[in-house]
N, C-alpha and C positions, 0 to 999 in steps of 0.2 A: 526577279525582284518580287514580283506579285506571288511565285510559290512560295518565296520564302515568308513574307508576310501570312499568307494562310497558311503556312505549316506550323508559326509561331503562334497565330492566333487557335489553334487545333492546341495546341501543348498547352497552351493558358488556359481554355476548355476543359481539358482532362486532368488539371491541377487544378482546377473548380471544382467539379466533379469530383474527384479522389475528398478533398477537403470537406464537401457536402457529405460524404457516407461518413468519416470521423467524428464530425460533428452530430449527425444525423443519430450516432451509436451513443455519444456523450449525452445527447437529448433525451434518449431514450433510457438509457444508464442514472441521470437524474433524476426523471421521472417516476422514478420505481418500476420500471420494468426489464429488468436485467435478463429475465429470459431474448426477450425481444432484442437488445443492445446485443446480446454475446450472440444471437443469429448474424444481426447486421456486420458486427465487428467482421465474422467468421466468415463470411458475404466477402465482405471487401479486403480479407485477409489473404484468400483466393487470387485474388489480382495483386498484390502487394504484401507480400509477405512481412517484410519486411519495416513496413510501416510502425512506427512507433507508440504512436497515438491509438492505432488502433490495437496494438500488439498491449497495449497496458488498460484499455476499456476493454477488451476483451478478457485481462487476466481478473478488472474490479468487479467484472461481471459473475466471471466464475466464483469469485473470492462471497460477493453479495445472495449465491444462491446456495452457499453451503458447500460449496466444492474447492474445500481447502486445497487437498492433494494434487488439483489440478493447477490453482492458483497459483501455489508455489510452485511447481515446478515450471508456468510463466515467469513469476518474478523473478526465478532464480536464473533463466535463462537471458532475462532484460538486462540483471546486473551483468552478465558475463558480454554481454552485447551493448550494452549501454553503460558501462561501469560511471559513467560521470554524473549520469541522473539519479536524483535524491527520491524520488517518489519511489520507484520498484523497492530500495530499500526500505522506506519508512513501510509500505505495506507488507512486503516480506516479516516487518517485525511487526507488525499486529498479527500477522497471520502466527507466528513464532508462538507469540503471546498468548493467543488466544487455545493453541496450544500447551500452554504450560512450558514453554520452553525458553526459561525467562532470559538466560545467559546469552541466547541465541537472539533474542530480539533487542534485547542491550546492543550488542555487538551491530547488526543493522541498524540499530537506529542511530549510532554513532557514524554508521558509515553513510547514514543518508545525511547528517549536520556535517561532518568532513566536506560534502560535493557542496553543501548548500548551507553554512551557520545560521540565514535567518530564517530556516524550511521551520514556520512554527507548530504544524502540525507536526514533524516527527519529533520537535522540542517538547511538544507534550506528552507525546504516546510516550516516548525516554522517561518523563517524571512518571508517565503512571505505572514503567515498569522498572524503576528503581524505589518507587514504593512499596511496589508487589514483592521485590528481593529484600528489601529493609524487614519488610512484615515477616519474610519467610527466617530473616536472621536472629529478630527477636522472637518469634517464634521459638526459635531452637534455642538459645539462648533462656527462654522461659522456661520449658520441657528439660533443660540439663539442671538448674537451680530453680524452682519456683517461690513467690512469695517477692519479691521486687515490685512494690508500689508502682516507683516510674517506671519501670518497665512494662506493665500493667497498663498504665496508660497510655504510652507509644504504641502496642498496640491496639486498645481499644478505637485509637485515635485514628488509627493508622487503616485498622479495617474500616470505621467512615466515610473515610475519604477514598478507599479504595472500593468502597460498593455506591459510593455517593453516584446521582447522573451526572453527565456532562452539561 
């Protein structure tokens, strides 16, 4: 009886412990220092692969220091492994986005409000990149016939809001 008691209090221990590095990476990831978050993640990634929490601060991490290429190809492995969580996607489509790949991050970001309809951050990232495709239609739409007043101002309008800050 008494092993099993210490052997359960040793597992509640190291499910402390595990929790404290995720969290520890998430602090450090807030903080502004993504360098330092993507070591710790990478740290504790070592012992648990497989871990969630750290498997997606380590992909914000990447994502936060300019290492798209690597980013994505995290979040694309989180949807394939996680397919039910909405974050991998909604970030997948920023990442998409900030790419230029507007179709592509439509299409995620639809599939992060699928797992999650009231995920209101990928409900926004969605508007600012069906904005970004509206602009690119009347765009074209301008350049095949020019001279359309209101079309003139949909865009005008349209680039405001889409250079406007958050």
């Amino acid at each position: 009886m008494l092993r099993l008691l210490i052997a359960a209090l040793a597992l509640c221990a190291a499910t402390l412990a595990h929790a404290d590095d995720a969290a520890d990476a998430q602090r450090l990831l807030q903080g502004g220092h993504p360098d330092a978050a993507l070591a710790r993640a990478e740290a504790s990634l070592a012992q648990r692969p497989n871990d969630a929490t750290l498997r997606f601060t380590r992909a914000v991490a990447l994502m936060d220091l300019g290492r798209d290429a690597e980013a994505l190809d995290a979040f694309q492995r989180m949807t394939q492994d996680y397919p039910e969580l909405p974050e991998p996607y909604n970030n997948l489509g920023l990442l998409y986005a900030r790419g230029g790949q507007l179709e592509e991050a439509r299409v995620a970001l639809e599939t992060a409000l699928r797992n999650d309809p009231s995920h209101r951050v990928a409900r926004r990232n969605l508007g600012d990149v069906l904005l970004r495709l509206a602009l690119q239609a009347w765009e074209a739409a301008d350049a095949a016939q020019p001279g359309d007043p209101e079309l003139q101002r949909r865009i005008r309008v349209g680039r405001e809001l889409a250079t406007s800050p958050r």
